[in-house]
N, CA, C and O atoms as a Tripos MOL2 file, in Angstrom:
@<TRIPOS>MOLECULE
protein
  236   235    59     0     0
PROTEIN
NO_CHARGES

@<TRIPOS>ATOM
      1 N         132.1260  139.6710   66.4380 N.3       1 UNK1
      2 CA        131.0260  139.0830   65.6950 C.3       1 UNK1
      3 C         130.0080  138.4300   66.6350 C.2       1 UNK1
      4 O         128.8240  138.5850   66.3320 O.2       1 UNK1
      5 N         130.2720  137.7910   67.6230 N.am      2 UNK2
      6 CA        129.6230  137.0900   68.4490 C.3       2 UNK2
      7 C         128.4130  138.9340   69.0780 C.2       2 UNK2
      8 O         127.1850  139.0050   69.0370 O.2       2 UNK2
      9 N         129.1780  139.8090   69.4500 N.am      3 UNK3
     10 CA        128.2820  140.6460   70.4210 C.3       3 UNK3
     11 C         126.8370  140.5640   68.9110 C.2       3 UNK3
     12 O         125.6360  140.3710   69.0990 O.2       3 UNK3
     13 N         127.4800  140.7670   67.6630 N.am      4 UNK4
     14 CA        125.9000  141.3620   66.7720 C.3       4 UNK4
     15 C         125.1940  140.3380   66.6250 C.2       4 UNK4
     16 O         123.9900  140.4100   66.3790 O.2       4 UNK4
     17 N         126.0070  138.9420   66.7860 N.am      5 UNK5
     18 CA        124.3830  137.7050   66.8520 C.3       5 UNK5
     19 C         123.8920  137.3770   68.0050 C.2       5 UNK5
     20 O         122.8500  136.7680   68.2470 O.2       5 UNK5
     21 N         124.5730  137.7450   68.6180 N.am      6 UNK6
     22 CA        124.1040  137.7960   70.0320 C.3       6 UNK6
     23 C         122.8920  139.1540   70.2000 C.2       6 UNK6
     24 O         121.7550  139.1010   70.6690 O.2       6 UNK6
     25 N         123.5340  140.1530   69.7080 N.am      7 UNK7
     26 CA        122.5290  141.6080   69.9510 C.3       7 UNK7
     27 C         121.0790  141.4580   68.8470 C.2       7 UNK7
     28 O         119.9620  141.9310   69.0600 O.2       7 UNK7
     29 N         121.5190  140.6690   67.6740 N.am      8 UNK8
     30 CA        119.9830  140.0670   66.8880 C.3       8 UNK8
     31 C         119.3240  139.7430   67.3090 C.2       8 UNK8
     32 O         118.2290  140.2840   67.4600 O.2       8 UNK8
     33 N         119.7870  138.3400   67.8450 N.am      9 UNK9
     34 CA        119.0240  136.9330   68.7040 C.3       9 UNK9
     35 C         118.3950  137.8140   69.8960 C.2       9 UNK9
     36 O         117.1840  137.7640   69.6810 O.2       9 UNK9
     37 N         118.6630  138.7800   71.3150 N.am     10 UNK10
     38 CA        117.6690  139.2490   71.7640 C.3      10 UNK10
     39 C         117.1900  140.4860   71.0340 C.2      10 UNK10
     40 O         116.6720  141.1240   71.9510 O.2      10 UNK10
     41 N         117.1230  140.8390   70.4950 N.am     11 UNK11
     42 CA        116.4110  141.6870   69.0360 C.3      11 UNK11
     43 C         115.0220  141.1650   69.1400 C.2      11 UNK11
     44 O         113.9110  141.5650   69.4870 O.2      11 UNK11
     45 N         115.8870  139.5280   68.4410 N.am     12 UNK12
     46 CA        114.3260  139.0100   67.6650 C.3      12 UNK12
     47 C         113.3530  138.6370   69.1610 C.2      12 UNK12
     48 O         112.1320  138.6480   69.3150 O.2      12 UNK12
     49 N         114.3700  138.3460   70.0450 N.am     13 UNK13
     50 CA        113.1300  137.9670   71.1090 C.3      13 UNK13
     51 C         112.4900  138.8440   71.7870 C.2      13 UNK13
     52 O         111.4200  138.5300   72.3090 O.2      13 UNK13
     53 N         112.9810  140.0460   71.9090 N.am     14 UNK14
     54 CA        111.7170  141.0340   72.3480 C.3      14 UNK14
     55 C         110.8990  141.3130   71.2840 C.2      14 UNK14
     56 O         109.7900  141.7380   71.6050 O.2      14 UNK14
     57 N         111.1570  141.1800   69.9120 N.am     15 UNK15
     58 CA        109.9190  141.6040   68.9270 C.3      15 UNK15
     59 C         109.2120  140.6810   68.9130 C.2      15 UNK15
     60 O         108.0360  141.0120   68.7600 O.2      15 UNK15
     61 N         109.4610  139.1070   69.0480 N.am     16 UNK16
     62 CA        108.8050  137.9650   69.6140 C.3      16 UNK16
     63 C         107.8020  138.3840   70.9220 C.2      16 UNK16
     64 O         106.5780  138.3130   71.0240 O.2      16 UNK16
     65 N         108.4830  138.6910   71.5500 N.am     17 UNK17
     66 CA        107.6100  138.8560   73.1950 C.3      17 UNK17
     67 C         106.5220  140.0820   72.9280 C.2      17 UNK17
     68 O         105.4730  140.1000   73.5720 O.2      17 UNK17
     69 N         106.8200  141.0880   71.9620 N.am     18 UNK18
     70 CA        105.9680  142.3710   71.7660 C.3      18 UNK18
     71 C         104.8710  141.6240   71.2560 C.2      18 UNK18
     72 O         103.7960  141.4850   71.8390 O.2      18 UNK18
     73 N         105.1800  141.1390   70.1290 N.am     19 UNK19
     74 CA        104.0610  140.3080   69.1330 C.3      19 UNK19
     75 C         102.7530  139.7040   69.8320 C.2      19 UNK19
     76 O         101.5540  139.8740   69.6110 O.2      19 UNK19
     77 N         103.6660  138.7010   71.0400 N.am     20 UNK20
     78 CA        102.9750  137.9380   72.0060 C.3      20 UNK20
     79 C         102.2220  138.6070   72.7840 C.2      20 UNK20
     80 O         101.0400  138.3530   73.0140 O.2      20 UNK20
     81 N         102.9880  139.6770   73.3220 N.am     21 UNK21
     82 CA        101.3350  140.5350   74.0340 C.3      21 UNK21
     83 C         100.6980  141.2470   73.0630 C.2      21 UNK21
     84 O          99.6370  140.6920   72.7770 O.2      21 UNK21
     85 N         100.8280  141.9060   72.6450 N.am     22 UNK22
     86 CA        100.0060  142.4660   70.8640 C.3      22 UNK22
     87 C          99.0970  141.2680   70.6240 C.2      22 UNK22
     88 O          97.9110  141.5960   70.6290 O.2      22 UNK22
     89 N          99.4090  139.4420   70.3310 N.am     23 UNK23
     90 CA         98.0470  138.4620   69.6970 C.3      23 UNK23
     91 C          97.4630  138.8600   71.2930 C.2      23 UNK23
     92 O          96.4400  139.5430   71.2880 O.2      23 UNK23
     93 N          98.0340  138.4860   72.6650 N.am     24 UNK24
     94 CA         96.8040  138.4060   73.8540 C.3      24 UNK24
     95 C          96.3420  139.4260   73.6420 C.2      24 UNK24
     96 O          95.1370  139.1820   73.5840 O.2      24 UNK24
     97 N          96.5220  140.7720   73.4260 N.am     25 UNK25
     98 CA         96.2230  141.9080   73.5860 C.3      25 UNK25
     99 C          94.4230  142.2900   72.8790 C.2      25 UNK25
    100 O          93.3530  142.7090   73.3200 O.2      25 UNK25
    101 N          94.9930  141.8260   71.5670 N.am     26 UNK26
    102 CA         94.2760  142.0800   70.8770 C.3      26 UNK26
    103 C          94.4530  143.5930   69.8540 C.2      26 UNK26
    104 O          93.7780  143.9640   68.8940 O.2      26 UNK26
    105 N          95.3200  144.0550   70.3450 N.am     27 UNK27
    106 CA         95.5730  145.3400   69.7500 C.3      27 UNK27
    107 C          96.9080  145.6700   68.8900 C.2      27 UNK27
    108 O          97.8540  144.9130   69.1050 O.2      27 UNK27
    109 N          97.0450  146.4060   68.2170 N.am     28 UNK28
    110 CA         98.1600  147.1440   67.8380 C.3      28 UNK28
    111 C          99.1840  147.9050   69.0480 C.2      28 UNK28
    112 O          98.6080  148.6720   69.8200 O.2      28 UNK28
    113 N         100.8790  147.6760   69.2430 N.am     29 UNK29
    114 CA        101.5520  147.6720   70.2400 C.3      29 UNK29
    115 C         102.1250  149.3420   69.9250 C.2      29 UNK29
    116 O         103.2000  149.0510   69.4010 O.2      29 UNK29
    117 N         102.1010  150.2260   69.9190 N.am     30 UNK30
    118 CA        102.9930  151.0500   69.8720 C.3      30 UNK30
    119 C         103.6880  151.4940   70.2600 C.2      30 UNK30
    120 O         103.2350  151.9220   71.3220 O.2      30 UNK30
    121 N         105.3510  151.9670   70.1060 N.am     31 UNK31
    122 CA        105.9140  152.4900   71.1750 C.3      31 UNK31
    123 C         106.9220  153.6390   70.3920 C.2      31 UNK31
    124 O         107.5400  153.6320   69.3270 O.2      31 UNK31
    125 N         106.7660  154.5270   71.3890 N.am     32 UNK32
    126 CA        107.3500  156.3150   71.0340 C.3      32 UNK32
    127 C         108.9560  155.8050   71.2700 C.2      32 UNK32
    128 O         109.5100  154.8870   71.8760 O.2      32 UNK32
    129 N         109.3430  156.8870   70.4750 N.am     33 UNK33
    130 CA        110.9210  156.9760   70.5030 C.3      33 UNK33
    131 C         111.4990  156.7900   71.5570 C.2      33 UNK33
    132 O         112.4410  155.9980   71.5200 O.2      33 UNK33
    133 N         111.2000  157.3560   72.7000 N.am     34 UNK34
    134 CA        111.6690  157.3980   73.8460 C.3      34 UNK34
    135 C         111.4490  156.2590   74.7860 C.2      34 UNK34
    136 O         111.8990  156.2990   75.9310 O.2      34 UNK34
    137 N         110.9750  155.5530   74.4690 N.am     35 UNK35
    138 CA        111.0730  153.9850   74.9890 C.3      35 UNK35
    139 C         111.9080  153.3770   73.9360 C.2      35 UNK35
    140 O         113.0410  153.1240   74.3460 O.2      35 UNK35
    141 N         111.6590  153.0120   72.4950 N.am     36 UNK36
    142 CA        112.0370  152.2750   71.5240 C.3      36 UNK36
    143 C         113.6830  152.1160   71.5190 C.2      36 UNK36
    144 O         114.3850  151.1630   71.1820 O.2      36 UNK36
    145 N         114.0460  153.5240   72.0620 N.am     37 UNK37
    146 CA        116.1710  153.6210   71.7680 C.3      37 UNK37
    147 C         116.0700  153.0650   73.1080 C.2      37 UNK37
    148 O         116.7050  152.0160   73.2110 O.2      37 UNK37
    149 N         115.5000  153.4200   74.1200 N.am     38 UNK38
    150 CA        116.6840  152.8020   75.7880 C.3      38 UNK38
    151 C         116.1840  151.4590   75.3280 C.2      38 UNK38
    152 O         117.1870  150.7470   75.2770 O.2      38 UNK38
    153 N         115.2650  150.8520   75.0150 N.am     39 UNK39
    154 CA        115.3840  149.2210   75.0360 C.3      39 UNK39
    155 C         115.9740  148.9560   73.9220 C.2      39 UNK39
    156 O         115.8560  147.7370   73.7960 O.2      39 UNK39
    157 N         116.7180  149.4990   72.7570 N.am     40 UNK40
    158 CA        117.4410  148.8720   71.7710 C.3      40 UNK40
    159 C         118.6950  148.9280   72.2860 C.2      40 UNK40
    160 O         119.5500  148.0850   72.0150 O.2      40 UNK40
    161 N         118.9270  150.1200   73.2160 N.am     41 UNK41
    162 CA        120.2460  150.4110   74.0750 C.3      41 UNK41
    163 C         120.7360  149.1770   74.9070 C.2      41 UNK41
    164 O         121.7260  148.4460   74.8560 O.2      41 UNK41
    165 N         119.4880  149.2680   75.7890 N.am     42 UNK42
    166 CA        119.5060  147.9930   76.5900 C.3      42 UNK42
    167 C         119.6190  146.4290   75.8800 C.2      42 UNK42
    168 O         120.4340  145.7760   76.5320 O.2      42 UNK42
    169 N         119.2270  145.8830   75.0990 N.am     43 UNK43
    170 CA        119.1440  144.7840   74.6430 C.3      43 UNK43
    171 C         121.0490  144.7410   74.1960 C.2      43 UNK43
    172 O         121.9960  144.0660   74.6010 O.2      43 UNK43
    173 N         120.9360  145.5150   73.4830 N.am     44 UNK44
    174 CA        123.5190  145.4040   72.8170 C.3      44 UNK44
    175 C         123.5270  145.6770   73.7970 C.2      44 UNK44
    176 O         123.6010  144.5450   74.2750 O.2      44 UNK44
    177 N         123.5020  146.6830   75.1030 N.am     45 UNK45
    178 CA        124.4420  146.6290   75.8870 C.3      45 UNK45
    179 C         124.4430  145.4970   76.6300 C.2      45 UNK45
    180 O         125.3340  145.4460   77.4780 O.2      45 UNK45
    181 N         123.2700  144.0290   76.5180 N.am     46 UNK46
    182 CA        123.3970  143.7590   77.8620 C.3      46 UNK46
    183 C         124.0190  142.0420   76.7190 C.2      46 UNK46
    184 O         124.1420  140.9380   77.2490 O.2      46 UNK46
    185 N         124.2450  142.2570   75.4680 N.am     47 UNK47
    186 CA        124.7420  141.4620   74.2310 C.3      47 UNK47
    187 C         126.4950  142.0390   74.3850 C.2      47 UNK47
    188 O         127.2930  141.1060   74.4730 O.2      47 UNK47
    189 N         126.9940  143.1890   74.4130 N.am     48 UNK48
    190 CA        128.2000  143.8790   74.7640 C.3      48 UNK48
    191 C         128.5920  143.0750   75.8430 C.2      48 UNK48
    192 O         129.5510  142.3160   75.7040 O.2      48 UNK48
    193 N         127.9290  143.1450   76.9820 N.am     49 UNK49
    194 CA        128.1500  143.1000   78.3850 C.3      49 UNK49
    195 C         129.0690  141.3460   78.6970 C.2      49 UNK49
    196 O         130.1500  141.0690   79.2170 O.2      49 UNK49
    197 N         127.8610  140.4220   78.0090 N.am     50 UNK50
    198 CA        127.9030  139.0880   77.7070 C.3      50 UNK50
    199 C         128.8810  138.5620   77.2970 C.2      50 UNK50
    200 O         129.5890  137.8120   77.9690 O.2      50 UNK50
    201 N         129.0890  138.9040   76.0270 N.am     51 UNK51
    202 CA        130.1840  138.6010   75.0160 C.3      51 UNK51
    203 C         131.5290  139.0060   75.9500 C.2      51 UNK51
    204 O         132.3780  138.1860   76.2990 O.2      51 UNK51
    205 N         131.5450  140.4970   76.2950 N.am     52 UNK52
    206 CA        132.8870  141.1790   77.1500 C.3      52 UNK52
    207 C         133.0430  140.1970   77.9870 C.2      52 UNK52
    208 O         134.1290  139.6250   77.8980 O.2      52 UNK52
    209 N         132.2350  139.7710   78.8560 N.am     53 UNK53
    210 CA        132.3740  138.8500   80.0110 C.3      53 UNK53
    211 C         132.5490  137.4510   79.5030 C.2      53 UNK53
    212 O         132.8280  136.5670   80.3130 O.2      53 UNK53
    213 N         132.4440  137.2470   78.5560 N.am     54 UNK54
    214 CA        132.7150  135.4910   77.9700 C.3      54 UNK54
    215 C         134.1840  135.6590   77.5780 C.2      54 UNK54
    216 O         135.1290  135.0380   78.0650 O.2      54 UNK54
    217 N         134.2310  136.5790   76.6380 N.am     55 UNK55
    218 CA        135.7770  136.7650   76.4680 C.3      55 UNK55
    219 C         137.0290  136.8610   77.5110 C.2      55 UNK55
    220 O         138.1770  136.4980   77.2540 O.2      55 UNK55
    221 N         136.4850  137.5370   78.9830 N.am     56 UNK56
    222 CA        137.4870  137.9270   80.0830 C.3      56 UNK56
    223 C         137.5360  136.1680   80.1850 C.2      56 UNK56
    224 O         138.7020  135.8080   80.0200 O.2      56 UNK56
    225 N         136.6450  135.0490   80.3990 N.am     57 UNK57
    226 CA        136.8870  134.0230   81.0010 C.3      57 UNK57
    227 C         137.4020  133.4090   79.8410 C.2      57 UNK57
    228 O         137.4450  132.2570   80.2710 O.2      57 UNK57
    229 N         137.7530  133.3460   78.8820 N.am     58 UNK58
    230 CA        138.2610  132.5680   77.9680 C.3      58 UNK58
    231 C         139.7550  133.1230   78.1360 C.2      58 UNK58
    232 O         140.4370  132.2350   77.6230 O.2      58 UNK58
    233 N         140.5380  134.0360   78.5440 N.am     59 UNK59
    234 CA        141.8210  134.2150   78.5690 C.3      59 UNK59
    235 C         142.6950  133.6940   80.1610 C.2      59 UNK59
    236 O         143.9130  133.8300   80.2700 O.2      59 UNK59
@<TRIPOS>BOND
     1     1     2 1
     2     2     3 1
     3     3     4 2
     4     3     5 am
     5     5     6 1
     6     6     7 1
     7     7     8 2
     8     7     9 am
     9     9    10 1
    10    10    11 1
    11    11    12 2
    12    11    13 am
    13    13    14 1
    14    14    15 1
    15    15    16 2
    16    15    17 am
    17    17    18 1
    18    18    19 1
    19    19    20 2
    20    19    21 am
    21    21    22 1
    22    22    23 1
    23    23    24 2
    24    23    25 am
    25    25    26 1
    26    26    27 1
    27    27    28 2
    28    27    29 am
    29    29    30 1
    30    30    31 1
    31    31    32 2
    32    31    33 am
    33    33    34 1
    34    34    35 1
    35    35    36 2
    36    35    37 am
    37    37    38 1
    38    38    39 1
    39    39    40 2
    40    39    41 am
    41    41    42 1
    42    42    43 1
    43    43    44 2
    44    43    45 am
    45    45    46 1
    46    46    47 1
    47    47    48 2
    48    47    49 am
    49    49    50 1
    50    50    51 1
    51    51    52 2
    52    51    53 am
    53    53    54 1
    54    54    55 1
    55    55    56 2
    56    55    57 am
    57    57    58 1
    58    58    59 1
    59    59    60 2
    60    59    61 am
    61    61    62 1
    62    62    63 1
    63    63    64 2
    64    63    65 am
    65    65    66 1
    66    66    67 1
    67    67    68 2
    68    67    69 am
    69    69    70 1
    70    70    71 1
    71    71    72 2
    72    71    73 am
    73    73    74 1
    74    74    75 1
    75    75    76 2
    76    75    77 am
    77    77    78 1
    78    78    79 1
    79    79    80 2
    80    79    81 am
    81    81    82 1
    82    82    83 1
    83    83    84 2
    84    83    85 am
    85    85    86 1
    86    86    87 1
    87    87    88 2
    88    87    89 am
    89    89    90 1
    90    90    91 1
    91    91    92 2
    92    91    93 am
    93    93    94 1
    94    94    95 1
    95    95    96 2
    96    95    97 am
    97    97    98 1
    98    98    99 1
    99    99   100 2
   100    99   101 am
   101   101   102 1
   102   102   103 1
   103   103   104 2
   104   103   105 am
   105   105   106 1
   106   106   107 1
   107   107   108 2
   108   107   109 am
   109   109   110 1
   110   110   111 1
   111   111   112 2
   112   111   113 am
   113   113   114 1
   114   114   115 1
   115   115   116 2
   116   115   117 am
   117   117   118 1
   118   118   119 1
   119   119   120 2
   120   119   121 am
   121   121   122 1
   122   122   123 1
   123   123   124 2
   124   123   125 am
   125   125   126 1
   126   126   127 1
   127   127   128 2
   128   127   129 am
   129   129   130 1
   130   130   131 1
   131   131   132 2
   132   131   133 am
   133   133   134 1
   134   134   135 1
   135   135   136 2
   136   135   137 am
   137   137   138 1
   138   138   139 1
   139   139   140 2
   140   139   141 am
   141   141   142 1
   142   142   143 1
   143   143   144 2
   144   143   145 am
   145   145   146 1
   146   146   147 1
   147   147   148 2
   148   147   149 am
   149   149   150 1
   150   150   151 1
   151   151   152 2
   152   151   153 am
   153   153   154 1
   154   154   155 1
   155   155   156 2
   156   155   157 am
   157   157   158 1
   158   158   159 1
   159   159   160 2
   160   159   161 am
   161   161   162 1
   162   162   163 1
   163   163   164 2
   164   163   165 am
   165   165   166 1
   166   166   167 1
   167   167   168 2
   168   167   169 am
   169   169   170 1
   170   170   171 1
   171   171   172 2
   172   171   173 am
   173   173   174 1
   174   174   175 1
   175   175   176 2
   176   175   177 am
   177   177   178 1
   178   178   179 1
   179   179   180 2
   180   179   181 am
   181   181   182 1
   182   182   183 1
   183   183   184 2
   184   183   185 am
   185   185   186 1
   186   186   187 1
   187   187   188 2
   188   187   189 am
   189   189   190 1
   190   190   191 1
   191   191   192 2
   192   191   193 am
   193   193   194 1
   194   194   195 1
   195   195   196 2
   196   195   197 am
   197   197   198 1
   198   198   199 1
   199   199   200 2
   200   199   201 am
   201   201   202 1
   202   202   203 1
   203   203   204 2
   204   203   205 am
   205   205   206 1
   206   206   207 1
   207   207   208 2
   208   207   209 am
   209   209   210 1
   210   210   211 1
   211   211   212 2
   212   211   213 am
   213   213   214 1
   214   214   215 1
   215   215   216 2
   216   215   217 am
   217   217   218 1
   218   218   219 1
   219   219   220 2
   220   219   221 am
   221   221   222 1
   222   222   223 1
   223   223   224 2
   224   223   225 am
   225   225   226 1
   226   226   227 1
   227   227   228 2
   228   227   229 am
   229   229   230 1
   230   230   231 1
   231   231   232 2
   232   231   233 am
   233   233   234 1
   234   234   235 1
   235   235   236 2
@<TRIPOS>SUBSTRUCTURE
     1 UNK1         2 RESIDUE 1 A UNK
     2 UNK2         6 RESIDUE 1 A UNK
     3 UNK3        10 RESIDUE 1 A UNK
     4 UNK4        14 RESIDUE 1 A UNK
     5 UNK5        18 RESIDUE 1 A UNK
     6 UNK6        22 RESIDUE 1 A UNK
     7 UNK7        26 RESIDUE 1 A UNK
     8 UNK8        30 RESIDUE 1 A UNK
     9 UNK9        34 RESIDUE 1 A UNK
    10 UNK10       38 RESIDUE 1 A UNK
    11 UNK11       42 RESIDUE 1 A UNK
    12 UNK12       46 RESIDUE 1 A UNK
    13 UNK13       50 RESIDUE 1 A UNK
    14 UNK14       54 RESIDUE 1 A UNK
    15 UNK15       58 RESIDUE 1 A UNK
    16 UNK16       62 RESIDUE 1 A UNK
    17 UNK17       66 RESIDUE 1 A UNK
    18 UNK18       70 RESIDUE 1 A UNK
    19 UNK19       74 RESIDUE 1 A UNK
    20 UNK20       78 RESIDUE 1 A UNK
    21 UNK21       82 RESIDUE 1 A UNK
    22 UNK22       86 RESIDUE 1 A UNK
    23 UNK23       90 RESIDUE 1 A UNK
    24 UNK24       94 RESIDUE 1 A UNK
    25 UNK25       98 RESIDUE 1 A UNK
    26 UNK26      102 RESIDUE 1 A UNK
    27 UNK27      106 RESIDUE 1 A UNK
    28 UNK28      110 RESIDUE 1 A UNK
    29 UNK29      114 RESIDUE 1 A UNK
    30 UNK30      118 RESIDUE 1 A UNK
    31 UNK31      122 RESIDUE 1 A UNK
    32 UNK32      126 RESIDUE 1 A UNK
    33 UNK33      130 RESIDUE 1 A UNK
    34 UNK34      134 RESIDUE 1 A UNK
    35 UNK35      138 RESIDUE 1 A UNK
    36 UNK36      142 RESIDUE 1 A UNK
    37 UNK37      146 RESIDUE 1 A UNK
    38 UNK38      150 RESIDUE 1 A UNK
    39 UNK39      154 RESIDUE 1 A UNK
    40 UNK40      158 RESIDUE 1 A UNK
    41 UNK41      162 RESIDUE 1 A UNK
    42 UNK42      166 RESIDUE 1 A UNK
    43 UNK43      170 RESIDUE 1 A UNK
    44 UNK44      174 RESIDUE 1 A UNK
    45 UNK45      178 RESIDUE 1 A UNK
    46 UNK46      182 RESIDUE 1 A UNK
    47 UNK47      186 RESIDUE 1 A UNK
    48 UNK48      190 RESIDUE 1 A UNK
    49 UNK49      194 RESIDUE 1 A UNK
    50 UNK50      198 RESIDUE 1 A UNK
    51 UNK51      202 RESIDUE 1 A UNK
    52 UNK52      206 RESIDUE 1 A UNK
    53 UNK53      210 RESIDUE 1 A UNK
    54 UNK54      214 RESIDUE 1 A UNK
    55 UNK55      218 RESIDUE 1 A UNK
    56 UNK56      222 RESIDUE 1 A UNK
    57 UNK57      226 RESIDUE 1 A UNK
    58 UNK58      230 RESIDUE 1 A UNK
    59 UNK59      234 RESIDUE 1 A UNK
């Protein structure tokens, strides 16, 4: 349970950070499939990664 609020919480903060350059921007942000999956990849795996590694030190 911890990896999916963990994998939300940086979720919401890159759609936070997109947003943020999108108001400086001034524009509409778009991004093609092929960016959109490796950074959803990237964001759980690195929520996977975290959690795995919190758990090894808790035993």
């Amino acid at each position: 349970m911890k990896t999916f609020g963990r994998g939300m919480l940086y979720s919401i903060i890159a759609i936070v950070i997109l947003l943020a350059i999108s108001f400086v921007i001034g524009e509409t942000i778009t991004l093609p499939w092929y960016v959109f999956i490796p950074l959803v990849v990237l964001v759980w795996g690195l929520a996977f990664y975290q959690s795995s590694k919190e758990r090894e030190q808790g035993r």
